[in-house]
C-alpha positions as a Markdown table, in Angstrom:
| # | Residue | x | y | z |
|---|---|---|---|---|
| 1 | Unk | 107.1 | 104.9 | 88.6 |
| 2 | Unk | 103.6 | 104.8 | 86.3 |
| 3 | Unk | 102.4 | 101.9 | 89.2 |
| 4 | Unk | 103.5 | 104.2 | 91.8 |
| 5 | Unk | 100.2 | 106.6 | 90.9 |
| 6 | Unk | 98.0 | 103.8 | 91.8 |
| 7 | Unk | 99.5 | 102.3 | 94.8 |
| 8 | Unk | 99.5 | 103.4 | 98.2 |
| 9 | Unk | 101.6 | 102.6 | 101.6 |
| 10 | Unk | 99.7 | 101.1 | 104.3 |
| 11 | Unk | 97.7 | 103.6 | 106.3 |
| 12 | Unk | 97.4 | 102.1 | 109.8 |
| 13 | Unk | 100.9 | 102.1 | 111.8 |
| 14 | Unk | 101.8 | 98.3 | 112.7 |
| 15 | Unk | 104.2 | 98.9 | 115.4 |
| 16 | Unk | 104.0 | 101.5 | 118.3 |
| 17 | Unk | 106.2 | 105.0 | 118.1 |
| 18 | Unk | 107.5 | 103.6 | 121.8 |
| 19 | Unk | 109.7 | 101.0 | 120.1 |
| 20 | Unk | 111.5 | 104.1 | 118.2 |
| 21 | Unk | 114.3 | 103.4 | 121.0 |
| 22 | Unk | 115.1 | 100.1 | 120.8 |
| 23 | Unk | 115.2 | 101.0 | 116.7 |
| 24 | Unk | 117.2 | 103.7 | 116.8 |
| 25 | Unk | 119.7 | 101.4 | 119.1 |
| 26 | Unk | 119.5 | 99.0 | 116.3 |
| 27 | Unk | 120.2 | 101.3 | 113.2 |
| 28 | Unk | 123.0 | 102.8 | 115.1 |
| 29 | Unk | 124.4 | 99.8 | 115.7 |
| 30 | Unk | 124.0 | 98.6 | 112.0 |
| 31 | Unk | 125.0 | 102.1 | 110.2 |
| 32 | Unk | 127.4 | 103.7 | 112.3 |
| 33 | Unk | 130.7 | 101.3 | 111.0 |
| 34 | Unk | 129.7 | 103.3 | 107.5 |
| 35 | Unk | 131.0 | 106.6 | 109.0 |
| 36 | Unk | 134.6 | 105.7 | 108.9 |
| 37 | Unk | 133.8 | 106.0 | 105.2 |
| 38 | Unk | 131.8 | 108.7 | 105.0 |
| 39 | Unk | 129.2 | 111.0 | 106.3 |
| 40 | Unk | 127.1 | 110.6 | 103.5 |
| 41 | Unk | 127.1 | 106.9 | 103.6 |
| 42 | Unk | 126.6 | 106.9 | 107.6 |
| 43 | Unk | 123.6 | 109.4 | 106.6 |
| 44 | Unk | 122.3 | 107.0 | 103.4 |
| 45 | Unk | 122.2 | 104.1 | 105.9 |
| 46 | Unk | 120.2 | 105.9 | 108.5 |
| 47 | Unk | 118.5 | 107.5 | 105.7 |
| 48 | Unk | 117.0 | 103.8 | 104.5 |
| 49 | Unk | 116.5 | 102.7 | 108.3 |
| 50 | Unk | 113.8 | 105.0 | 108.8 |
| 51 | Unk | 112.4 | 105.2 | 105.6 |
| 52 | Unk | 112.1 | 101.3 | 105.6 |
| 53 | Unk | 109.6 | 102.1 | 108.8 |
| 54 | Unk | 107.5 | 104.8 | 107.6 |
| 55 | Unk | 107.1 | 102.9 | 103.6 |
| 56 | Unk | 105.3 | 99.9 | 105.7 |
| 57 | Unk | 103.0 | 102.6 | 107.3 |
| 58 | Unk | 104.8 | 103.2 | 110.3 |
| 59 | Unk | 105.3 | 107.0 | 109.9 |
| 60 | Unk | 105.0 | 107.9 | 113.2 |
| 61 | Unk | 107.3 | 105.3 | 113.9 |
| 62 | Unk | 110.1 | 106.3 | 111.9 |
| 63 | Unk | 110.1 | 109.9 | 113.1 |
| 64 | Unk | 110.5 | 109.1 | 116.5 |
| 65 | Unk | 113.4 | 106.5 | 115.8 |
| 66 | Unk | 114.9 | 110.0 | 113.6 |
| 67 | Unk | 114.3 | 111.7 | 116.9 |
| 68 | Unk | 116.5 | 109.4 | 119.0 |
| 69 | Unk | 119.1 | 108.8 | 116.0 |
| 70 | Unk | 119.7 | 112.7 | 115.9 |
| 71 | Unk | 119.8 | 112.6 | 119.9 |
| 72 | Unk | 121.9 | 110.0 | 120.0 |
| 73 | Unk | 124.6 | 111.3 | 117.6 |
| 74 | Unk | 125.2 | 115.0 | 117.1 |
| 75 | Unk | 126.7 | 114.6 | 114.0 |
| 76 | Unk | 123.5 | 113.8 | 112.4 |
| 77 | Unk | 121.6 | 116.9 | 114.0 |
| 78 | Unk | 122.4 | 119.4 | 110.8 |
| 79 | Unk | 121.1 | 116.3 | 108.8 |
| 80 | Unk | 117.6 | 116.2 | 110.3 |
| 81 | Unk | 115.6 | 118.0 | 107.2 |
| 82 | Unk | 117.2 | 116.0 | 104.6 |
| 83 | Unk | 116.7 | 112.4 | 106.8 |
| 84 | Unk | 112.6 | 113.4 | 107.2 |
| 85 | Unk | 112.2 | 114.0 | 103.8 |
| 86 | Unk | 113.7 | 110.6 | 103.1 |
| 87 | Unk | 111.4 | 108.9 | 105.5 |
| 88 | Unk | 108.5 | 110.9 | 103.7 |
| 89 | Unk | 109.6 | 110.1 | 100.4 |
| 90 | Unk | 109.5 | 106.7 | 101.3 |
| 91 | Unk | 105.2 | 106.8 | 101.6 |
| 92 | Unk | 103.4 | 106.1 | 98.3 |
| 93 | Unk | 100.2 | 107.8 | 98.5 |
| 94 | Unk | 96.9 | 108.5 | 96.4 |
| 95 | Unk | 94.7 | 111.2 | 96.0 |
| 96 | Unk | 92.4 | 109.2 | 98.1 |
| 97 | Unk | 95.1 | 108.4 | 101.1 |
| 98 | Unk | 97.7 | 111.9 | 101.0 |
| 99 | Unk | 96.0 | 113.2 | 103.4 |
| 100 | Unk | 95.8 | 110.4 | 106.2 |
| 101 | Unk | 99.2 | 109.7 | 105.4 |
| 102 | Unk | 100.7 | 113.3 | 105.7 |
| 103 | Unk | 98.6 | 113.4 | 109.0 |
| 104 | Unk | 101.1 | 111.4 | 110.5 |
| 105 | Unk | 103.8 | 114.1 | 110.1 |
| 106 | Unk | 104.2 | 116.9 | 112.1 |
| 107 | Unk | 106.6 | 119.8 | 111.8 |
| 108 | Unk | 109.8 | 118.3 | 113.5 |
| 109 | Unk | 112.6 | 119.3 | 111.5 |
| 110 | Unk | 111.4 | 121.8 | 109.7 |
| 111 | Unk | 108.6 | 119.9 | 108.1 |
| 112 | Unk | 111.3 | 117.9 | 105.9 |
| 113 | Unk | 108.1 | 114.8 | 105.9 |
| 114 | Unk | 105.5 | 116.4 | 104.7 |
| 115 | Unk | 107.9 | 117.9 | 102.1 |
| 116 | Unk | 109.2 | 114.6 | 101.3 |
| 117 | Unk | 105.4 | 112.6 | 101.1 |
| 118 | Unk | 104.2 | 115.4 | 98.6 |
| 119 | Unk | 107.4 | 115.2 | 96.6 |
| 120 | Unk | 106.8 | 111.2 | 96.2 |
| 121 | Unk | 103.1 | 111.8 | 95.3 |
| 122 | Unk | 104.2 | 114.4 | 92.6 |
| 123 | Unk | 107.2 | 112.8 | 91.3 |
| 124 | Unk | 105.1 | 109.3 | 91.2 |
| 125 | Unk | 103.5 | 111.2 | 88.3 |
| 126 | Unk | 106.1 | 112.5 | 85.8 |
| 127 | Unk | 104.6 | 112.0 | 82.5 |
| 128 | Unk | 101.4 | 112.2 | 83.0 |
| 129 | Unk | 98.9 | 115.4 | 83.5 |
| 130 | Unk | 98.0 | 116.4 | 86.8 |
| 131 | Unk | 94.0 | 117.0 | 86.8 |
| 132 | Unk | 93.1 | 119.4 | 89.1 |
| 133 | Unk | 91.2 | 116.9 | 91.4 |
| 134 | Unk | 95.0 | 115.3 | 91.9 |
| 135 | Unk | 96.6 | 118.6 | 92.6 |
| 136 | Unk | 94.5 | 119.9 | 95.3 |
| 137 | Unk | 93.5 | 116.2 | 96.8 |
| 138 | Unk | 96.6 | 116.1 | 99.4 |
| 139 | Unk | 95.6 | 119.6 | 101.3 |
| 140 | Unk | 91.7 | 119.5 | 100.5 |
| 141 | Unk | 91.5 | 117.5 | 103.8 |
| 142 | Unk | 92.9 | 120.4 | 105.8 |
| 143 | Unk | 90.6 | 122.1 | 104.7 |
| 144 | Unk | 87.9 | 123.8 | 106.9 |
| 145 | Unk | 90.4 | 122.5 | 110.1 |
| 146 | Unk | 91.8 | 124.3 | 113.1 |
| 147 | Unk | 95.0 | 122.7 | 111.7 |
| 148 | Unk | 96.2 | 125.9 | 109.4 |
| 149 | Unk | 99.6 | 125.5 | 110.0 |
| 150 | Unk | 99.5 | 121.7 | 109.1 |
| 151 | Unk | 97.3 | 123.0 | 105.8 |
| 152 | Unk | 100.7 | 125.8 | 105.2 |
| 153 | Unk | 102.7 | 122.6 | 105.2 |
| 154 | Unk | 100.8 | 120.4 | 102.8 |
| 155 | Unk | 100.5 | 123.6 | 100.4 |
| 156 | Unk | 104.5 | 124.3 | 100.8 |
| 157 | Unk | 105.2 | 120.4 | 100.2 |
| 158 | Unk | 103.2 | 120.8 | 97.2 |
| 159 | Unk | 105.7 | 123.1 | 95.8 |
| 160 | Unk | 107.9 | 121.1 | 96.6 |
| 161 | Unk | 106.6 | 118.3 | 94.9 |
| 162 | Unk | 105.8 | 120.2 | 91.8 |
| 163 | Unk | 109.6 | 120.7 | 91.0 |
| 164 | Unk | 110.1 | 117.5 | 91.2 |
| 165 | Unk | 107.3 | 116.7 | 88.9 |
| 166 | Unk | 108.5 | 119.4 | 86.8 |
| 167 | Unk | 112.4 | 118.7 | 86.9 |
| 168 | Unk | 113.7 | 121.6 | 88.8 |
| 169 | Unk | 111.9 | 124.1 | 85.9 |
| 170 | Unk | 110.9 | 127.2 | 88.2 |
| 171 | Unk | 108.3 | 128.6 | 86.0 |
| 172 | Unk | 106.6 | 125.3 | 85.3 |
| 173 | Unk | 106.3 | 124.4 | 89.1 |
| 174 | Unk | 104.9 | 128.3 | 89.6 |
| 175 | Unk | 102.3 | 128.0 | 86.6 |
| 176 | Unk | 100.7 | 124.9 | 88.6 |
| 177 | Unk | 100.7 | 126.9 | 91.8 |
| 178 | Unk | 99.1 | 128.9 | 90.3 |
| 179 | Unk | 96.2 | 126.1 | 89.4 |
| 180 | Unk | 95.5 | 126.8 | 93.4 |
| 181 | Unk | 92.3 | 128.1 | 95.0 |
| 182 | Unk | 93.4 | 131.3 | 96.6 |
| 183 | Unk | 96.4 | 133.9 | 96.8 |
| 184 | Unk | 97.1 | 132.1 | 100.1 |
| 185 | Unk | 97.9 | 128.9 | 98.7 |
| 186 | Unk | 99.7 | 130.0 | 95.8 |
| 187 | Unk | 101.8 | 131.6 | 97.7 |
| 188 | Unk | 102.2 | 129.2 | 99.8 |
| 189 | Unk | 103.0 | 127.0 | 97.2 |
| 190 | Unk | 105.6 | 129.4 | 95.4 |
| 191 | Unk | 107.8 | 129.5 | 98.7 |
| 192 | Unk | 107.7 | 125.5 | 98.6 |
| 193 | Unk | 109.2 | 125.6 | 94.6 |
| 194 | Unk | 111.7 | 128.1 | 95.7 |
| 195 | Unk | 113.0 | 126.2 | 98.3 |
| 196 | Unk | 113.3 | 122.8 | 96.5 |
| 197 | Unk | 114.9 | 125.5 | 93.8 |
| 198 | Unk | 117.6 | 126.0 | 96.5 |
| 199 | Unk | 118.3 | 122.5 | 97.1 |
| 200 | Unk | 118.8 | 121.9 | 93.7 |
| 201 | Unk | 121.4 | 124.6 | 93.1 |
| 202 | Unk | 122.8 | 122.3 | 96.0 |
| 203 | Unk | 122.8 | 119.3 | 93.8 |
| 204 | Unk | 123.5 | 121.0 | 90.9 |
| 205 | Unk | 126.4 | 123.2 | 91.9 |
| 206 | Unk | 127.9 | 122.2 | 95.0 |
| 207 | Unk | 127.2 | 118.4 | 94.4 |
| 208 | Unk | 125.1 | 118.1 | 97.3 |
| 209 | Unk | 122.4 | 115.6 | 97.3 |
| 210 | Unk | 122.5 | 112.5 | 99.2 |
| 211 | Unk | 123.0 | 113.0 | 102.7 |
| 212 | Unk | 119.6 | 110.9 | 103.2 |
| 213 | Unk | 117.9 | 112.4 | 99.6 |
| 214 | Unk | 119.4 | 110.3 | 97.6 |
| 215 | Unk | 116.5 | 108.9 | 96.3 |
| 216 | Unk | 115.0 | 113.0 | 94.7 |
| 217 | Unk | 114.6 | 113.0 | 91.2 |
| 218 | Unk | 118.1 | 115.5 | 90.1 |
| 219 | Unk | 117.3 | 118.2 | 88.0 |
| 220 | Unk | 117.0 | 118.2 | 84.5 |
| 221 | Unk | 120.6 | 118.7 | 82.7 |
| 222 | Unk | 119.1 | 121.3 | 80.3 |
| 223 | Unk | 118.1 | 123.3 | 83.5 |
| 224 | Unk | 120.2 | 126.3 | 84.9 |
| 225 | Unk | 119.6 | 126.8 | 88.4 |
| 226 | Unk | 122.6 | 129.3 | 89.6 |
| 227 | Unk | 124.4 | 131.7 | 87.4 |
| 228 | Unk | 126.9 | 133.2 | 89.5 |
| 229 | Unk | 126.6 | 136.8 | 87.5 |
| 230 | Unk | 123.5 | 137.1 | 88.1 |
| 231 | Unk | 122.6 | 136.5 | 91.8 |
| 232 | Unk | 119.0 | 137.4 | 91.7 |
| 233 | Unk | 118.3 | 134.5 | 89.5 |
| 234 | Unk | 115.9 | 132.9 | 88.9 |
| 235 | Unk | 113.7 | 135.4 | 90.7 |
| 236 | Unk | 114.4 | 138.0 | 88.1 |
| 237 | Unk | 113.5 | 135.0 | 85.2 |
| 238 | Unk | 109.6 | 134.3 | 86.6 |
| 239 | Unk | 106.9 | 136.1 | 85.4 |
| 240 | Unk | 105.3 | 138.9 | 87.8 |
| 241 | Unk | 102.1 | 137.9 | 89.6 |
| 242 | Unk | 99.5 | 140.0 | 89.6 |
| 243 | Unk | 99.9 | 141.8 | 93.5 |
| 244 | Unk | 98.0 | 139.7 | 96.2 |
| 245 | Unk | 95.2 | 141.7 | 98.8 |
């Protein structure tokens, strides 16, 4: 993964999103025999269709062949969130290219691209520091934009992101948030960490985790995530933050 830091997925889409039909028809075709053995491998084979598109570039692409998959068959509609962040996981990106790249998301099911770009850009670096100019280079280009929603997304992906970087450790991924510019991102951030916190217990716990996310980092084994005597955890386990204006 130390490579992964430096390299990035093409940034100009090779193939136009009005082929996402005739791909869709394809992948269906090619993935659906995998449901007699389960949902999850139906899902895991749709799961690397799309994210095969959007790696090469072709993000725009891949979420409109996710689109007509999810049409198509209804028993991949709950799976939606799960399949975009696979096809966003899929993107390597750089400081220099996050941006562009997340520009070809948008915030079809429920932002699950953007969340799964950010996670790759932060889990790409597991090991190493993350200098300030890397933390705050995916959503710096949002900045100053009519596009504030788009800017919410890229600082929730972040969070996102930073519990994968940090291994599922709450605290950890709050204490970068915190590294943020104002109380706006941070808490924008912190609602990204707690999510991915609840996907985790999902993993952890209920043995969730594939269903298109197969390829997340899991959670550190050291790290407790649920304890089922205490269901306020882990908000009651984070230190307070001073109160926001």
């Amino acid at each position: 993964m130390t490579a992964d830091t430096s390299a990035t997925a093409p940034t100009t889409p090779t193939r136009p999103v009005s082929d996402s039909g005739v791909v869709a028809d394809s992948l269906l075709s090619i993935c659906k025999p995998h449901f007699s053995h389960s949902i999850d491998a139906y899902s895991t084979c749709i799961g690397d269709g799309i994210s095969a598109l959007s790696s090469t570039g072709n993000i725009a692409l891949a979420m409109g062949t996710l689109d007509r998959v999810v049409h198509s068959d209804t028993a991949l509609i709950r799976l939606g969130h799960p399949l975009a962040h696979a096809l966003g996981y899929a993107v390597r990106s750089t400081p220099a290219t996050a941006t562009r790249l997340l520009s070809e998301c948008d915030d079809r099911y429920q932002s699950g691209c953007y969340h799964g770009i950010l996670q790759r850009y932060f889990d790409a670096r597991v090991g190493m520091p993350i200098a300030q100019s890397v933390l705050l280079a995916p959503c710096d280009g949002l900045r100053g934009t009519k596009e504030q929603f788009r800017l919410f997304d890229c600082l929730h992906g972040t969070g996102h992101g930073l519990m994968m970087y940090h291994r599922y450790d709450v605290n950890a991924a709050l204490a970068d948030c915190d590294r943020l510019v104002s109380s706006w991102d941070q808490r924008s951030c912190y609602s990204g960490v707690f999510m991915e916190h609840n996907m985790g217990v999902r993993m952890q716990v209920l043995g969730d985790g594939k269903f298109g996310m197969h390829r997340h980092s899991m959670p550190a084994p050291h790290v407790v995530l649920f304890k089922p005597d205490d269901l306020h955890y882990p908000c009651d386990a984070t230190p307070a933050r001073s109160p926001f204006p």
